[in-house]
DONUTI-548429 format. One line per field, with one value per residue (C-alpha): residue number from 1; chain; x, y, z. Coordinates in steps of 0.05 Angstrom, whole numbers, always signed. Example, Ala and Ser with C-alpha at 12.3 -4.5 7.8 and 13.67 -1.06 7.14 Angstrom:
BEGIN
pos (1/2)
unit (A/A)
xx (+246/+273)
yy (-90/-21)
zz (+156/+143)
//
This chain:
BEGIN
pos (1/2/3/4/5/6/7/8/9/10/11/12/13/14/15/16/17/18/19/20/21/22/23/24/25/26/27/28/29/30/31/32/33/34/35/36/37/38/39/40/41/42/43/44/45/46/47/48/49/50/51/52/53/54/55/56/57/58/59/60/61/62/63/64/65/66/67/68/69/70/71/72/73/74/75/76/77/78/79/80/81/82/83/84/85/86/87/88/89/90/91/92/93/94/95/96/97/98/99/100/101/102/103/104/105/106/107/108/109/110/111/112/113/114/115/116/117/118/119/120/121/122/123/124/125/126/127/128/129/130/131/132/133/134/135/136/137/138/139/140/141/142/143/144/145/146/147/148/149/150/151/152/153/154/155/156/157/158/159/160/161/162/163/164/165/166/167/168/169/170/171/172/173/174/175/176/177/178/179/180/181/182/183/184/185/186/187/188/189/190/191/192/193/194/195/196/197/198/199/200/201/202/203/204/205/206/207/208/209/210/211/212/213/214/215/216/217/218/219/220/221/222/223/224/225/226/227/228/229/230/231/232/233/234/235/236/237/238/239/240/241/242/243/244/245/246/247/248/249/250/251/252/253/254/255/256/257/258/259/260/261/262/263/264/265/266/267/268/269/270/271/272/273/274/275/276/277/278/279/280/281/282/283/284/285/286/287/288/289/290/291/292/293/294/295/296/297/298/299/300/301/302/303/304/305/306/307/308/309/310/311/312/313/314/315/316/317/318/319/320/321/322/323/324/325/326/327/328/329/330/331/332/333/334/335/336/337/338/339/340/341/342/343/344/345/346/347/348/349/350/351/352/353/354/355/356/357)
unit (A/A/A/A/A/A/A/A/A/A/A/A/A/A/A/A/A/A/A/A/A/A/A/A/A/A/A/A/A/A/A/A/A/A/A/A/A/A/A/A/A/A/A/A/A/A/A/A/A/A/A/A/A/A/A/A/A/A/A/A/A/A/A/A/A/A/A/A/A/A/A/A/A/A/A/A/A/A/A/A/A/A/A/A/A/A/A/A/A/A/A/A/A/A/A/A/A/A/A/A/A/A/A/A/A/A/A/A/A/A/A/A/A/A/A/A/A/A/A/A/A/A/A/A/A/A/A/A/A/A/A/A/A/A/A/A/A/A/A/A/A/A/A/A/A/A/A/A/A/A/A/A/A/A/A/A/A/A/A/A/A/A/A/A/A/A/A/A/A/A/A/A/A/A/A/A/A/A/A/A/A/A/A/A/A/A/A/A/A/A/A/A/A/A/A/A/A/A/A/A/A/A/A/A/A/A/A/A/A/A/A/A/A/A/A/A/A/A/A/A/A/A/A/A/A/A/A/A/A/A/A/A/A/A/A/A/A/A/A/A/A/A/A/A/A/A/A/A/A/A/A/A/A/A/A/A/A/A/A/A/A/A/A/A/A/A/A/A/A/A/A/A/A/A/A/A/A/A/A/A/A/A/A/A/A/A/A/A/A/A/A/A/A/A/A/A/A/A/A/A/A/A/A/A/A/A/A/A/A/A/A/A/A/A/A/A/A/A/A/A/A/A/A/A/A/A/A/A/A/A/A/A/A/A/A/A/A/A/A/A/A/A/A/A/A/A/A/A/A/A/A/A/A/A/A/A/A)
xx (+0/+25/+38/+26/-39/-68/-146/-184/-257/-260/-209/-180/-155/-129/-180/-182/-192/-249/-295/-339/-320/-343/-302/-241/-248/-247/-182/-151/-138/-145/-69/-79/-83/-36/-62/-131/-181/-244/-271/-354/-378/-419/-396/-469/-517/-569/-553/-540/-476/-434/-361/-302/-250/-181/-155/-78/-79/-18/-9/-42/-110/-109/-135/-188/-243/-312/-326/-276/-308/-293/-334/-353/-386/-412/-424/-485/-555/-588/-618/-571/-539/-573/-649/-667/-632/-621/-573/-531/-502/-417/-358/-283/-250/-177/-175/-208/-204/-167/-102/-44/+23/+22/-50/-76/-109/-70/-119/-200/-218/-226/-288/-368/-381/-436/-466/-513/-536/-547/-577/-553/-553/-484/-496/-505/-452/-444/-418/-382/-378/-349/-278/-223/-145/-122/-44/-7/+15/-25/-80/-152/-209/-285/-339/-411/-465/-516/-580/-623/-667/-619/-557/-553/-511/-523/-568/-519/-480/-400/-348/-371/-322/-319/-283/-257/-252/-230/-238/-224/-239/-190/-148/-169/-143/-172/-165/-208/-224/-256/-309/-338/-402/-423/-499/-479/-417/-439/-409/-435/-392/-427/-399/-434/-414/-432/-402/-345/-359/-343/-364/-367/-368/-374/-374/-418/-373/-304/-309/-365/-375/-419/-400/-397/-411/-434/-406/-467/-508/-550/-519/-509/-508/-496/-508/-479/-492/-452/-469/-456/-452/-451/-464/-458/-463/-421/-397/-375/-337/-301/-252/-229/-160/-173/-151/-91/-107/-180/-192/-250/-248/-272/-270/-191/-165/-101/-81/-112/-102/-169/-220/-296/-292/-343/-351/-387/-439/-499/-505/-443/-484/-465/-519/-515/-579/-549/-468/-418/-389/-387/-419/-456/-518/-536/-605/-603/-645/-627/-567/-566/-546/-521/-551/-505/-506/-579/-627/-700/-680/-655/-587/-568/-518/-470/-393/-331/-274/-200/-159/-159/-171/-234/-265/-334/-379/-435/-474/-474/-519/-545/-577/-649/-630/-553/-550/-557/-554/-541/-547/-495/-512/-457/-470/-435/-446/-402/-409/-399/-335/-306/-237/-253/-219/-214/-230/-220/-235/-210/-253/-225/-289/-270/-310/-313/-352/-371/-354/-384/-438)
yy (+0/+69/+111/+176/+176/+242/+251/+324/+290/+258/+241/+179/+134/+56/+32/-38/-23/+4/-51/-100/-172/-205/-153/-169/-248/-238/-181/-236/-283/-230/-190/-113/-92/-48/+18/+46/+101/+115/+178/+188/+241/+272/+266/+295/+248/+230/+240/+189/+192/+162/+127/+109/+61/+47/-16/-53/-115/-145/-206/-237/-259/-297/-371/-390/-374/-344/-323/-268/-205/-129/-119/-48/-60/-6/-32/-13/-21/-55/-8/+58/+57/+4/+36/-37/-90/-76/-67/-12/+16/-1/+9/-1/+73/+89/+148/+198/+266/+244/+208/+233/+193/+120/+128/+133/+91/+49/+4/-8/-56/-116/-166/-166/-122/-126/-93/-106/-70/-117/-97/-141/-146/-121/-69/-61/-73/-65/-132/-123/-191/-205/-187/-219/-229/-179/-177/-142/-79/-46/+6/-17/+30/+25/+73/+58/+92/+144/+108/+141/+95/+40/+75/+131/+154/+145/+197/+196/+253/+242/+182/+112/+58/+28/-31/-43/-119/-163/-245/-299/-364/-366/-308/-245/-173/-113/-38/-4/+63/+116/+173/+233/+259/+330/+362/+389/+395/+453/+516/+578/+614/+670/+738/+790/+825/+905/+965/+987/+1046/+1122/+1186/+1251/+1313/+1377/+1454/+1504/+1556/+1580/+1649/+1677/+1748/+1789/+1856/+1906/+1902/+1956/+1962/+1940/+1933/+1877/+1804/+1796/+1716/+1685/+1630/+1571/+1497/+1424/+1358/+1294/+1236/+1171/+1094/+1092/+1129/+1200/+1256/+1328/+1358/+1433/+1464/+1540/+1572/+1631/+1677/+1665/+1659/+1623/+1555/+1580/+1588/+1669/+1729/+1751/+1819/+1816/+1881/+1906/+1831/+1829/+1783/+1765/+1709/+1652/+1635/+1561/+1605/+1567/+1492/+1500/+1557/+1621/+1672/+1735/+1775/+1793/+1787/+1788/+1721/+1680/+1616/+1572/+1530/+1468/+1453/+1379/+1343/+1275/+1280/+1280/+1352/+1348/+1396/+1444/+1471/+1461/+1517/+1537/+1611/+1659/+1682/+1624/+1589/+1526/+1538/+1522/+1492/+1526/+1461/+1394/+1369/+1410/+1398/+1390/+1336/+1376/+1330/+1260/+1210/+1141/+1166/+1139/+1184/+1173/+1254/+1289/+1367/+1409/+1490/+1515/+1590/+1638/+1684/+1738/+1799/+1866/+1885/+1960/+1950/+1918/+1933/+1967/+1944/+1874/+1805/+1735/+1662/+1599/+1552/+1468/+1426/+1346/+1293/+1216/+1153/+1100/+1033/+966/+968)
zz (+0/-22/+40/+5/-24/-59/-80/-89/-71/-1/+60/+45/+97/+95/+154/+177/+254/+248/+202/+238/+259/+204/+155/+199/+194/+110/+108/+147/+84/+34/+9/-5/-78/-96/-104/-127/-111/-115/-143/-122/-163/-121/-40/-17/+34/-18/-85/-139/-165/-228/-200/-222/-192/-208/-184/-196/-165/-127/-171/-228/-232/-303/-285/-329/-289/-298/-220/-226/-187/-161/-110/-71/+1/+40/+113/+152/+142/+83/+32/+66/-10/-51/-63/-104/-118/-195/-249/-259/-323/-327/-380/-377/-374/-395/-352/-307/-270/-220/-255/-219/-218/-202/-191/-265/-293/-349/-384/-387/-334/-395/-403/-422/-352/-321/-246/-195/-131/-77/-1/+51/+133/+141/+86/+18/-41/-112/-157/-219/-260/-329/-313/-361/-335/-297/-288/-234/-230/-280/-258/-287/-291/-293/-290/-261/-287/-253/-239/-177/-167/-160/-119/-77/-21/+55/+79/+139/+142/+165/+154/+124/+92/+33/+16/-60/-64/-124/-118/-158/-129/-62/-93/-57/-53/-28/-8/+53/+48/+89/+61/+85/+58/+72/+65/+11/-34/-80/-75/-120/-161/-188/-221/-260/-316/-335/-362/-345/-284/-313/-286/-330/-277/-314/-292/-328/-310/-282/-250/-218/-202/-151/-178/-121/-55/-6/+62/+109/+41/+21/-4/-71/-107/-165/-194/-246/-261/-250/-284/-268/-313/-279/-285/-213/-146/-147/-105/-107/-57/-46/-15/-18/-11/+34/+76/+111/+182/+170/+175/+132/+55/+45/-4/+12/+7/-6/-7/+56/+94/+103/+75/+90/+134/+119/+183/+210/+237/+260/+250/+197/+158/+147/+155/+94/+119/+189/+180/+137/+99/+45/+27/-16/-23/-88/-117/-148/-197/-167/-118/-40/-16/+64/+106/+125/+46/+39/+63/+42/+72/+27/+45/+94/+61/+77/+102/+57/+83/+69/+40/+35/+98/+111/+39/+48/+12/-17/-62/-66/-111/-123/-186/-209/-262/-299/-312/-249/-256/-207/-186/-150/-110/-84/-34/-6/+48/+62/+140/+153/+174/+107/+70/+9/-50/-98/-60/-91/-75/-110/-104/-126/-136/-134/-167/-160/-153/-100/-124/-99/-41)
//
């Protein structure tokens, strides 16, 4: 017997320990083939399944002899694996899925073939009859054919033997093995295939301009689209350079050093009817706005953070719609107090996508 022994369908183990007594009394005059497997095609409780076996005997069995027979026994309960005692469909195979090294299968296992499923007391067994000469050494394959309502596995879940016999007469060899079946031995592979994900984000405009502003005068706004083009959720997100001593993007002055702070204000809004600032609020066909840039009050708009680190996600979408436009409002407000002279914002809007759930 091979010590190492390599198959991708079940736990296989040489067990002779573990059969019953009368199981024991029969390996005792039998000699150990000399190397086979068994490959179930399906290793679920309850499911008929096609098999192959490969089998190389130990020495020759060529005598002239018609009561030449491979035998598989399952021990335990009559009918666990035989449903009826019937025929089942069986060929000679040159090969199968699981040929690796020494343990492929060299020739068809030769003869008229023919198999029967028989229940018994000490369990149930398959007989395979017909065999011509075998000689040693060589690895012989068979297949036996699907036929549910002849053969089935156990509906016992966990580790059962099976016991690959072949006889001639007093000649006997054999090979014990040890299965487990599992509930169930399917596992779903599924992928899905679409477009490839794009997003086209696109801005209306690139300057905006309030035109003059009056110390302790009224706000003044302006307005300009964004579109987004998506086959999947998106985002937008600003930030503003500003002045430099706000954490806050504003309108700078950089002559006088002074700017128009956009402060956080109230709830992160900055308020243009009663102080100074600047700010901005988004109308959206389709997209999500966040609350502290959305605002049914004129004049209250949403704060704007100076760089990177304070950019602020102001519109976000899992589209019904794949074009998603967008109105974008600037605001701003002159207290009394004000610098006079030029004041400038850059503004950097950033656009991407969500990908996967």
């Amino acid at each position: 017997m091979k010590e190492k022994f390599v198959f991708l369908f079940f736990i296989f183990t040489v067990l002779f320990s573990l059969l019953g007594f009368s199981l024991i009394s029969n390996l005792a005059v039998a000699n150990s083939l000399n190397f086979g497997y068994l490959l179930l095609e399906k290793m679920q409780v309850e499911s008929p399944t096609d098999m192959v076996v490969m089998l190389a005997p130990s020495s020759d069995f060529d005598s002239v002899s018609e009561d030449r027979v491979l035998k598989l026994s399952f021990p335990g309960n009559a009918g666990d694996w035989c449903i009826t005692e019937n025929s089942l469909d069986v060929i000679g195979v040159d090969s199968s899925a699981v040929d690796y090294e020494e343990w492929t299968i060299d020739e068809v296992l030769p003869g008229s073939l023919t198999a029967n499923c028989f229940q018994d007391e000490s369990g149930d067994y398959i007989k395979i009859e017909g065999l011509d000469a075998l000689s040693s050494g060589l690895g012989y394959g068979v297949r036996i054919g699907n036929n549910p309502e002849v053969f089935s596995t156990t509906s016992e879940l966990g580790e059962h033997i099976v016991v690959m016999e072949l006889e001639e007469g007093d000649q006997r060899e054999l090979l014990a093995f040890k299965i487990n079946l599992l509930e169930s031995d399917d596992i779903l592979i599924s992928a899905m295939v679409s477009d490839t994900i794009s997003i086209i984000c696109t801005l209306e405009e690139d300057s905006v301009d309030f035109g003059v502003l009056y110390k302790g005068g009224v706000y003044s706004n302006s307005s300009f689209g964004i579109t987004t083009e998506s086959t999947e959720a998106f985002y937008w997100a600003v930030y503003g350079q500003g002045g430099p001593d706000t954490a806050n993007a504003g309108l700078y002055n950089s002559e006088g050093g002074g700017y128009l702070l956009s402060s956080l204000g109230i709830e992160g809004r900055v308020n243009l009817i009663t102080g100074e600032g600047f700010g901005m609020v988004v109308d959206t066909s389709e997209g999500n706005v966040p609350d502290d840039f959305s605002s049914e009050e004129v004049g209250i708009f949403g704060a704007i953070g100076k760089g990177t680190e304070q950019a602020k996600l102001f519109l976000y979408s899992s589209p019904t719609e794949e074009i998603v436009n967008t109105q974008v409002t600037y605001g701003a407000r002159a207290s009394s107090l004000a610098l006079t002279g030029p004041y400038s914002e850059t503004l950097t809007y950033v656009c991407g996508g969500y990908l996967g759930e």
